[in-house]
Structure formats: C-alpha cells, structure tokens
C-alpha positions as CSV (number, residue, x, y, z in Angstrom):
1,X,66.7,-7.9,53.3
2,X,65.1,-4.9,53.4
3,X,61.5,-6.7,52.4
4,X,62.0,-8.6,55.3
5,X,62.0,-5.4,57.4
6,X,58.9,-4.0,56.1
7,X,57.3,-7.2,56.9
8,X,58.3,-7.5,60.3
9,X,57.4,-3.7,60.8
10,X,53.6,-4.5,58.9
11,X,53.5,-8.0,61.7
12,X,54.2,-5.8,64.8
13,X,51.7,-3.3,63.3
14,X,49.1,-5.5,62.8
15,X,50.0,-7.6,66.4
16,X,49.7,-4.0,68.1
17,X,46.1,-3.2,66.5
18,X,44.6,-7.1,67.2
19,X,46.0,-6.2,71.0
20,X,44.3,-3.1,71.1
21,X,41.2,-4.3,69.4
22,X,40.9,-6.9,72.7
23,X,41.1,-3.9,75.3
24,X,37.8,-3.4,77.0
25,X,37.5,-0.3,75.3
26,X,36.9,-1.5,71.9
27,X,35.1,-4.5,73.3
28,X,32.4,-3.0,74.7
29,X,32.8,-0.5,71.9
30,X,32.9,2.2,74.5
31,X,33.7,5.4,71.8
32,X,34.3,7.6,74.2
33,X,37.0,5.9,75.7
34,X,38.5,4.9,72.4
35,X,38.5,8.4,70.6
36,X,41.6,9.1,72.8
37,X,43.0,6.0,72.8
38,X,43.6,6.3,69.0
39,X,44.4,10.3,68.8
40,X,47.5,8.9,70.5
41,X,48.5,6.3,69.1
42,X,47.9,8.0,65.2
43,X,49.9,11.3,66.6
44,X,52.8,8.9,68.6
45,X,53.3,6.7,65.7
46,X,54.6,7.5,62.3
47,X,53.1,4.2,60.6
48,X,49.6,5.6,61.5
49,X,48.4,8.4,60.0
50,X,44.2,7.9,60.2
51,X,43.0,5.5,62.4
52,X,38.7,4.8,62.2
53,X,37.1,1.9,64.4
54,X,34.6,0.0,62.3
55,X,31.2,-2.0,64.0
56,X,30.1,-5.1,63.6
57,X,27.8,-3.9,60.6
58,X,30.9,-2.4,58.4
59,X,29.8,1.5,59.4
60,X,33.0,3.6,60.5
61,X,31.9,4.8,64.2
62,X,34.9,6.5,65.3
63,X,38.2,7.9,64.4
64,X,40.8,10.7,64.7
65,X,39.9,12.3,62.1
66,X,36.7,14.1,61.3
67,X,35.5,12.5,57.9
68,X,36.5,9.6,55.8
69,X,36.9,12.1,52.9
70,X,39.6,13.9,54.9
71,X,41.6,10.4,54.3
C-alpha cells in the first residue's frame, strides 16, 4: 500500500509540472515570468527542492537556484 502512495504522489507531481509546462509562460519561454513562477512553487512544495526549465536544445535556461552544481 504504501508503493501505491508514492505513485500516486509521483502522478500528481508529474500532472502538476506537464500543466505548468502548457502556461503561456513556459510556452513562449518568457524567463522572466517563469523565474517566479518556480521560486514558489520549489519553496511551497516539499516534493521540490530545485526546479531548472530546460530549451528545446537540452541547455538549462532557468531555475531557482543559481547553478546546477549547487544541486
């Protein structure tokens, strides 16, 4: 039973990111808009700690924290 919690906990994380991923923020790929978009949602949420958006060309272009080292 409690496999089947984690599961549905990882769905309804992974529902919640493809919904925001479809805002018109992340669209457009409008990073100034996004930045705090995901500052909230990694310090409101204890299931994300570092949030990064990635473009269509794999590079990390923005996230809430300052380096992917820091990770």
């Amino acid at each position: 039973m409690r496999n089947l919690s984690w599961r549905v906990k990882l769905n309804q994380s992974r529902d919640r990111l493809i919904a925001l991923s479809k805002q018109p923020e992340f669209r457009s790929m409008d990073l100034a808009r996004i930045h705090p978009i995901i500052e909230v949602l990694a310090q409101g949420s204890h299931r994300f700690e570092y949030l990064f958006v990635m473009n269509v060309d794999g590079w990390f272009v923005e996230g809430n924290t300052d380096g992917l080292e820091e990770a």
